[in-house]
C-alpha positions in Angstrom: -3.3 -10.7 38.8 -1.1 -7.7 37.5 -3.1 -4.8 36.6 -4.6 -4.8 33.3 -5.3 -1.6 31.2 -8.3 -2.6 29.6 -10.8 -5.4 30.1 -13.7 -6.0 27.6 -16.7 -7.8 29.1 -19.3 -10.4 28.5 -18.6 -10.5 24.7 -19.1 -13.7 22.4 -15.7 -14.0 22.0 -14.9 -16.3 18.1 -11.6 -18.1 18.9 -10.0 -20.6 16.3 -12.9 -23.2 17.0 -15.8 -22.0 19.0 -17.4 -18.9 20.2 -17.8 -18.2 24.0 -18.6 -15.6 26.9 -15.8 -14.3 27.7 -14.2 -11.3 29.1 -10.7 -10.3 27.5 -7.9 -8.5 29.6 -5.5 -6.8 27.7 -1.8 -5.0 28.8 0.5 -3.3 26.9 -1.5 -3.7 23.9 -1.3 -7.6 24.0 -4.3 -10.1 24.8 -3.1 -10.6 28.6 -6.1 -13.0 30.1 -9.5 -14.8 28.9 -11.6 -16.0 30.8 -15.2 -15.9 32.8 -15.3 -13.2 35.4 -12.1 -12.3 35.2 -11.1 -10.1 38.6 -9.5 -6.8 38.1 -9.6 -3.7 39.7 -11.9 -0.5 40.5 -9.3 1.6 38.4 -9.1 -0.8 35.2 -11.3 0.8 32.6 -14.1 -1.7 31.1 -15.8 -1.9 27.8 -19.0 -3.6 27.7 -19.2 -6.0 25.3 -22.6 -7.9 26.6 -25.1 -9.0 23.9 -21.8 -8.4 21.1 -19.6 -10.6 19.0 -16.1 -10.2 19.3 -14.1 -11.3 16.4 -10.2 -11.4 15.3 -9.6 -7.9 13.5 -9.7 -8.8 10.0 -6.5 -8.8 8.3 -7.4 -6.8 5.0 -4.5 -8.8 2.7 -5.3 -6.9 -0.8 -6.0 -3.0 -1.1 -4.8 -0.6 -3.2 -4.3 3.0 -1.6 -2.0 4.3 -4.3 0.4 6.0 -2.8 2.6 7.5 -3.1 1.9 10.2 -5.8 -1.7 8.8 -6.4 -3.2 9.9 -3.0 -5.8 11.7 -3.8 -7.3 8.7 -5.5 -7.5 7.6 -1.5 -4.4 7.5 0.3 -3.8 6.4 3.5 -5.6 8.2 5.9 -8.8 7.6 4.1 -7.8 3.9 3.1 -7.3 2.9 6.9 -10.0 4.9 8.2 -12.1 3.2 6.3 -11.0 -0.3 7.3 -10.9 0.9 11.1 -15.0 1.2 10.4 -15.3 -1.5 9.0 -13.9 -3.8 11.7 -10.3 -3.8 10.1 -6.9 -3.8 12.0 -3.8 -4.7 9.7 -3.8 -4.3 5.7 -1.8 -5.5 3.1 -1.0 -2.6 0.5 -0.4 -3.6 -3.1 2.6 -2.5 -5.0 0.1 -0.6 -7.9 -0.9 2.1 -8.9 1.4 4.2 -7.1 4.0 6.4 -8.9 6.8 5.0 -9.0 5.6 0.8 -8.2 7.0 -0.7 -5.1 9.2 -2.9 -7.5 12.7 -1.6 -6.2 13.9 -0.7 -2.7 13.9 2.9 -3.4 10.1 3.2 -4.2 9.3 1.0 -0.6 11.1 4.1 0.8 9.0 6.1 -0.9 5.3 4.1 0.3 6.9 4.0 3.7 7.5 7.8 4.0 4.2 8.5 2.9 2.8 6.0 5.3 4.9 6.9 8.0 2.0 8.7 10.9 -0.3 8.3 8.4 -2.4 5.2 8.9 -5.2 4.3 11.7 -4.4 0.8 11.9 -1.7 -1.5 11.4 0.0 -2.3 8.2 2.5 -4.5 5.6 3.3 -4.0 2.3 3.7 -5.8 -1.1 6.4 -5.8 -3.4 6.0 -6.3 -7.2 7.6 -8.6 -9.7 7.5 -7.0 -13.4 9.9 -7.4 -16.7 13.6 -5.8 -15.2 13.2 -6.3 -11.7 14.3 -9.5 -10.4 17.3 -8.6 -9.5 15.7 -6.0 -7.2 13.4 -8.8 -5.1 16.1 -9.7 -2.6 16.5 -6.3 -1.4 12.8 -5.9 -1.3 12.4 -8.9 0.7 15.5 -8.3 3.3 13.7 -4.7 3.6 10.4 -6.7 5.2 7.9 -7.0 1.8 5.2 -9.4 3.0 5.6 -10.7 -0.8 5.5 -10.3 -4.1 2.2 -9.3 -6.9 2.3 -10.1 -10.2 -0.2 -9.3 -13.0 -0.3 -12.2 -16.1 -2.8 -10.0 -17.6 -2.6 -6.0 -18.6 -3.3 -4.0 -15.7 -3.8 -0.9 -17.3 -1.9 2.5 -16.2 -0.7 5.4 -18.2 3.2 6.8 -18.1 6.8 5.2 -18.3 7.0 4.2 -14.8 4.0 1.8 -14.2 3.1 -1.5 -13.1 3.6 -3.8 -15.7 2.2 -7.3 -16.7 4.7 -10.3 -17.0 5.8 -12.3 -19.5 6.5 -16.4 -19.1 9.9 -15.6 -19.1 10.0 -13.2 -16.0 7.5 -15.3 -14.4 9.1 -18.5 -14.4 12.5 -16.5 -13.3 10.9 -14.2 -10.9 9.5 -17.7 -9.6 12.6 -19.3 -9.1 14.3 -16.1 -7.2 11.2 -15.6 -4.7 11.5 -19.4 -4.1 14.9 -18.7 -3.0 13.6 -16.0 -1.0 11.0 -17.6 0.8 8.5 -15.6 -0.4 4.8 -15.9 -1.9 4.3 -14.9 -5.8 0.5 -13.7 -5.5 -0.8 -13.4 -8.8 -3.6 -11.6 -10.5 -4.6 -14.3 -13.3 -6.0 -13.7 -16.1 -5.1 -14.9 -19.8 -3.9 -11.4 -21.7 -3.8 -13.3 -25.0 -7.5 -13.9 -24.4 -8.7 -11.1 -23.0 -6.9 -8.6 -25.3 -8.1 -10.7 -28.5 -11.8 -10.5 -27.0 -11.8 -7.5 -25.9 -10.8 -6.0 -29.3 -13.2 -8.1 -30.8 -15.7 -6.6 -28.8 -14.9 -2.7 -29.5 -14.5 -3.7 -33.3 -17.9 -5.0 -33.3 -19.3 -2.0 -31.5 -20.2 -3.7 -28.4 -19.2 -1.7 -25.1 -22.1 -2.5 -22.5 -21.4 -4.2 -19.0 -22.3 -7.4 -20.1 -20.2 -7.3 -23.5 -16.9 -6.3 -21.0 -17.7 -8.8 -18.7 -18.0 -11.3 -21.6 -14.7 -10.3 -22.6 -13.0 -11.6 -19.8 -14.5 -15.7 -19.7 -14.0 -18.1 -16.9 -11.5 -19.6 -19.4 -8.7 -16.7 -19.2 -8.6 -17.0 -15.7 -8.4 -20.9 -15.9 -6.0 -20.9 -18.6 -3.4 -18.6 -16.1 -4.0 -20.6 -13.2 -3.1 -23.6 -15.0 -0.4 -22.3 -16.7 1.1 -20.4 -13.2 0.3 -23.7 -11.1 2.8 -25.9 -13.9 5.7 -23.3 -13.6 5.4 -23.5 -9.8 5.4 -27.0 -9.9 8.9 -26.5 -11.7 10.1 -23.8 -9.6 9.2 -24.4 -5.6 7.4 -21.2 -5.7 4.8 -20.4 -3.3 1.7 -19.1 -4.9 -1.5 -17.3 -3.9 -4.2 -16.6 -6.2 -6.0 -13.1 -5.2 -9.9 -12.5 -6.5 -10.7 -15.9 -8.1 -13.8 -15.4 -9.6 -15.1 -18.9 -10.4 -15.7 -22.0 -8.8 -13.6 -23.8 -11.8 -10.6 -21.7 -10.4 -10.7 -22.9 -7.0 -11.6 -26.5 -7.8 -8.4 -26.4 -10.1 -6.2 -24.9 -7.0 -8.0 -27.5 -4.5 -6.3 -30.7 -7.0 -3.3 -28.9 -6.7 -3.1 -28.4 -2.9 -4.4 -32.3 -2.9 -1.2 -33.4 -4.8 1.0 -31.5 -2.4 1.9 -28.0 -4.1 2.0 -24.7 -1.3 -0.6 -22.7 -3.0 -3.5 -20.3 -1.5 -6.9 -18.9 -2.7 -8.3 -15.5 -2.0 -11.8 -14.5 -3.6 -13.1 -11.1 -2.3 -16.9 -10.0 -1.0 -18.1 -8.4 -4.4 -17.8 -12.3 -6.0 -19.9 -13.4 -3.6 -22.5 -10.8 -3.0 -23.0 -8.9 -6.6 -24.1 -10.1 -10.2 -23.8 -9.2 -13.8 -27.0 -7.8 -13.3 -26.0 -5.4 -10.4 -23.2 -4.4 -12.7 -25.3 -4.1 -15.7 -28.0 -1.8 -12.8 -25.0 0.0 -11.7 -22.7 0.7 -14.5 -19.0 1.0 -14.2 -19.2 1.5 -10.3 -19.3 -2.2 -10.0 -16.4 -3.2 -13.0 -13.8 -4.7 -12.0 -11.1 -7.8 -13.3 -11.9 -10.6 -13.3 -15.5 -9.4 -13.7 -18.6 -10.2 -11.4 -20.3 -13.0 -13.2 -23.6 -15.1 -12.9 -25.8 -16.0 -10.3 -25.1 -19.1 -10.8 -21.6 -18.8 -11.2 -22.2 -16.9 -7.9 -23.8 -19.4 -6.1 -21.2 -22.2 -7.5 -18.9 -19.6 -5.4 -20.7 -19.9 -2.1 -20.6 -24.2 -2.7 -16.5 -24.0 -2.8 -16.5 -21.4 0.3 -19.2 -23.6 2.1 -16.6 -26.3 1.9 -13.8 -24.5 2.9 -12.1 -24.4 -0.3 -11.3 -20.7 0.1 -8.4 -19.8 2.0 -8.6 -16.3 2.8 -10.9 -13.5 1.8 -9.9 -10.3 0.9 -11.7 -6.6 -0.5 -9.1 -6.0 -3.5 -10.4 -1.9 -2.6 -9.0 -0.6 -6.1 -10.8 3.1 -5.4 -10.4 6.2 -7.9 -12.0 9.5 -8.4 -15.6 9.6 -9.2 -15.0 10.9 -12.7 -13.1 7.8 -13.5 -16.0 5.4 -13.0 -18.3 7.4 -15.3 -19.0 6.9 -18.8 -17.9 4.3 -21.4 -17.8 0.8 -19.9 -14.9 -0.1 -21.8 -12.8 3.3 -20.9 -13.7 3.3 -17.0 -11.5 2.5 -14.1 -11.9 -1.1 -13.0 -12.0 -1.3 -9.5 -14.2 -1.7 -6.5 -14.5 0.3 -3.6 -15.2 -2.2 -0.8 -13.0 -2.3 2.0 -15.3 -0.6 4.5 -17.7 -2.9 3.8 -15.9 -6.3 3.6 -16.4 -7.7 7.3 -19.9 -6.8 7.6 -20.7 -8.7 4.2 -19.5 -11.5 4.9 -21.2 -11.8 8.4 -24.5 -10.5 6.6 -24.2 -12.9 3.8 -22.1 -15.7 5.5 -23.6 -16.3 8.4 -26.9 -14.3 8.9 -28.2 -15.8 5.7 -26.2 -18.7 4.9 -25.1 -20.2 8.5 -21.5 -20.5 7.9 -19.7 -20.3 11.5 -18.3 -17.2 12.6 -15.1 -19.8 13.4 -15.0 -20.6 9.9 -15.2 -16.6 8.6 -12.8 -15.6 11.0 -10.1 -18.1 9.9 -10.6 -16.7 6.3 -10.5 -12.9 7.2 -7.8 -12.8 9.8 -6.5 -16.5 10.4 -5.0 -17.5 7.2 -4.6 -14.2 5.8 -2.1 -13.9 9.1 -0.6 -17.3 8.9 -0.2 -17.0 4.9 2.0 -13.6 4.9 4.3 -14.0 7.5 2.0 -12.0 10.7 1.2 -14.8 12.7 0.8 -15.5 15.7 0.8 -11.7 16.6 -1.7 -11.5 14.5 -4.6 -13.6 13.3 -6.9 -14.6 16.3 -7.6 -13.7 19.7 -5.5 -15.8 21.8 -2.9 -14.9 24.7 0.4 -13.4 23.9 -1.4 -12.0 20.6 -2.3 -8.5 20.2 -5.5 -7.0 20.9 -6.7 -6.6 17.4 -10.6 -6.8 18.2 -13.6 -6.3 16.1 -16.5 -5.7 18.5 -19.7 -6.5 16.1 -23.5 -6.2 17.3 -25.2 -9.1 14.9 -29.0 -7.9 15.4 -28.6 -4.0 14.5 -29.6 -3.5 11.2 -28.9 -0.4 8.7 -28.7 0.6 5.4 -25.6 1.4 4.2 -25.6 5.8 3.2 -23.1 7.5 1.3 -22.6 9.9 4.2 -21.4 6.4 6.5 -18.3 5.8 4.1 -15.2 7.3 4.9 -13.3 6.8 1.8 -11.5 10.0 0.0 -14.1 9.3 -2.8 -17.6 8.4 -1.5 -18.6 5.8 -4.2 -19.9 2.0 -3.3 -21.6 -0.4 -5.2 -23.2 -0.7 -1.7 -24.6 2.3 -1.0 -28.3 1.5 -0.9 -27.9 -2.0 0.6 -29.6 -3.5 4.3 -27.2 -5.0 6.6 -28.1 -7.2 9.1 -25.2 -6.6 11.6 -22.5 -3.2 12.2 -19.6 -2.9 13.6 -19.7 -1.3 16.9 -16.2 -0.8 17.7 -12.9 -1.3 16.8 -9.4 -2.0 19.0 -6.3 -1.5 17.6 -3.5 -3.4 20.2 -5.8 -2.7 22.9 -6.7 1.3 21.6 -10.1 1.7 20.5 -9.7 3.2 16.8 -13.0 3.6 16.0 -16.5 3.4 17.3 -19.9 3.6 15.4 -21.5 7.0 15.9 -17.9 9.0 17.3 -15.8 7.6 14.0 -11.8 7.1 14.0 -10.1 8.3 16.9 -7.5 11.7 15.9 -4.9 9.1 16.4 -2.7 7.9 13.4 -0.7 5.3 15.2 -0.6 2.5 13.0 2.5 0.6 12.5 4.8 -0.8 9.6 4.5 -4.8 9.9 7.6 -6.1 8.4 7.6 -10.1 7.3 8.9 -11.9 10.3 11.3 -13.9 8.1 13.1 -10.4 7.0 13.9 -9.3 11.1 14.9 -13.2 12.6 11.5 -13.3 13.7 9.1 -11.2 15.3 7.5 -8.3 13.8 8.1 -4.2 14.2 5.6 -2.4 14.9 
């Protein structure tokens, strides 16, 4: 066979739909050979992957890194270190909070020069839709935007320049346009009418705990948006994915809609699944975020829809900020979890190492879909031949608990922090480049690359 640059050996390899010994030969950064025993040379350098789990990197389809002008909240050196640790090869960065919003060509240039040499592992970006810019989408999306965010609810922000929510008006227009574009509307939803009405019930009545914010924001705002976005796509041919759903009502309401034929996803992200009000109410405004953590039981109700495979892709929604931000008042603090380091080794710790769910089946939701969904696939996605060598080398039996000093985020803050987990991350491969391995860190090299939608560049991605 035709030399090979790297071979990784004796690994439990998870493919689409099983898991199997296997060594993996990669060349020119691609997946080149699978197989048993694979021959290769004296010269051909070999990882040892016996007794390990090799998975897919995940595909990481919702973080915020805030650039540009809103770096030092994390930026991307931090942000994709971070991910690299955590088993991470390709993100997805959201238009918000950077200054000024990817929501016109000019401020993509912007993100992309700040990006530029700056990230560990691969990346694609999100455009925004807000009130005044639909007439900027198409340039957006011939420049390579994977797709387009929307918030139906406030998402907070101080300034002129910030991302805003949208009206019914500019969604059902904004809608119609991305449908032309071929494009996905992702949508943060949340009723504003009910959550602004509750919430100033709440600070009226002198109630600002965790628990009174987290009651502010009921299951029923974020089925009331869902319903109301899933009947204006039904009108408009728009593709839809719903980020961070936080209840199983949500999903069982997208499920009947898939059923009757409509081109809609689901996202929920690890803090859903693995924290309570309680935590939130032990931990303070660390663990707030929108839509809020809820029940156990809600929880749990969570775990049935994934379980079932009602979930299409998971995702950390990493929303970071300086420490001083999550301090204080409930109410006044930044909402946002820092997660993204974490978000592989979750779901392997909770999925599978406590609830049995098959690595096949976590793998499709952290790399497969996520791939498939925004325009990536098949270079990206799974560990096949032809794809690249995105690889997440995981030792399921080595336990730790999670320190402050082990997160490599510009602010060191995790609701985390503190927590046992049954499984690490040994290594990570970048298109066949080890980015990161546990003990060493991230390599000095910043060589990840710009993914633009294949639909934008006649197929095929850069990078």
């Amino acid at each position: 066979m035709n030399r090979l640059d790297l071979i990784i050996r004796k690994g439990t390899v998870v493919l689409q739909d099983e898991c199997r010994q296997l060594d993996i030969g990669i060349r020119n950064g691609k997946i080149a050979a699978l197989g048993e025993n694979l021959a290769f040379s004296e010269q051909t350098p070999v990882y040892d992957a016996d007794g390990l789990t090799i998975l897919p990197g995940m595909i990481d389809a919702h973080v915020h890194f805030n650039e540009p002008a809103l770096g030092h909240w994390e930026g991307f050196v931090t942000g994709s270190a971070s991910l690299a640790a955590g088993g991470c090869t390709t993100y997805i960065d959201m238009p918000l909070n950077g200054v000024p919003p990817t929501v016109r060509l000019r401020a993509l240039e912007l993100k992309l020069k700040a990006a530029e040499g700056q990230s560990h592992v691969d990346y694609a970006l999100w455009g925004g839709l807000v009130p005044g810019n639909i007439g900027e989408l198409e340039a957006l999306a011939q420049a390579g935007v994977i797709g387009f965010k929307a918030f139906m609810s406030c998402p907070g922000g101080e300034g002129e320049d910030i991302f805003m929510e949208v009206d019914d008006e500019t969604l059902v227009n904004g809608m119609k346009e991305i449908a032309r574009l071929g494009r996905v509307l992702a949508l943060h939803a949340e009723s504003e009418e009910i959550v602004s009405k509750l919430a100033a019930e709440a600070m009226q009545a002198g109630k600002r705990s965790a628990l009174d914010f987290i009651a502010t924001r009921p299951i029923a705002a974020e089925l009331e948006a869902v319903n109301r976005a899933l009947g204006y796509a039904k009108q408009t041919g728009c593709k839809l994915h719903f980020v961070h759903i936080s209840s199983a009502e949500a999903v069982q309401v997208i499920t009947e809609a898939k059923a009757q034929g409509m081109d809609v996803t689901v996202e929920t992200c690890p803090h859903y699944l693995t924290l309570t009000d309680v935590e939130v109410e032990r931990l303070g405004p660390l663990a707030k975020c929108a839509p809020p953590i809820r029940t156990a039981e809600d929880q749990a109700r969570l775990w049935e829809e994934l379980r079932a495979g009602r979930f299409d892709i998971i995702a950390s929604d990493h929303s970071p900020s300086p420490k001083h931000m999550k301090q204080g008042d409930f109410f006044a603090a930044w909402g946002g979890i820092s997660g993204a380091q974490s978000s592989l080794e979750l779901m392997l710790h909770e999925g599978h190492l406590r609830r049995g769910i098959a690595l096949t089946e976590l793998a499709r939701m952290l790399a497969l879909e996520p791939a498939k969904r925004f325009g990536l696939y098949p270079r990206k996605g799974e560990i096949a031949i032809g794809a690249d060598a995105d690889l997440a080398v995981v030792d399921l039996a080595a336990s730790y608990t999670l320190q402050e000093s082990d997160l490599l985020y510009r602010h060191k803050q995790s609701p985390y922090v503190g927590k046992l987990f049954g499984c690490s991350v040994k290594a990570t491969f970048l298109r066949g480049v080890k980015v990161y391995e546990r003990g060493v860190g991230v390599g000095a090299a910043l060589e990840g690359a710009w993914l633009r939608h294949s639909a934008s560049i006649g197929g095929g991605l850069d990078g």
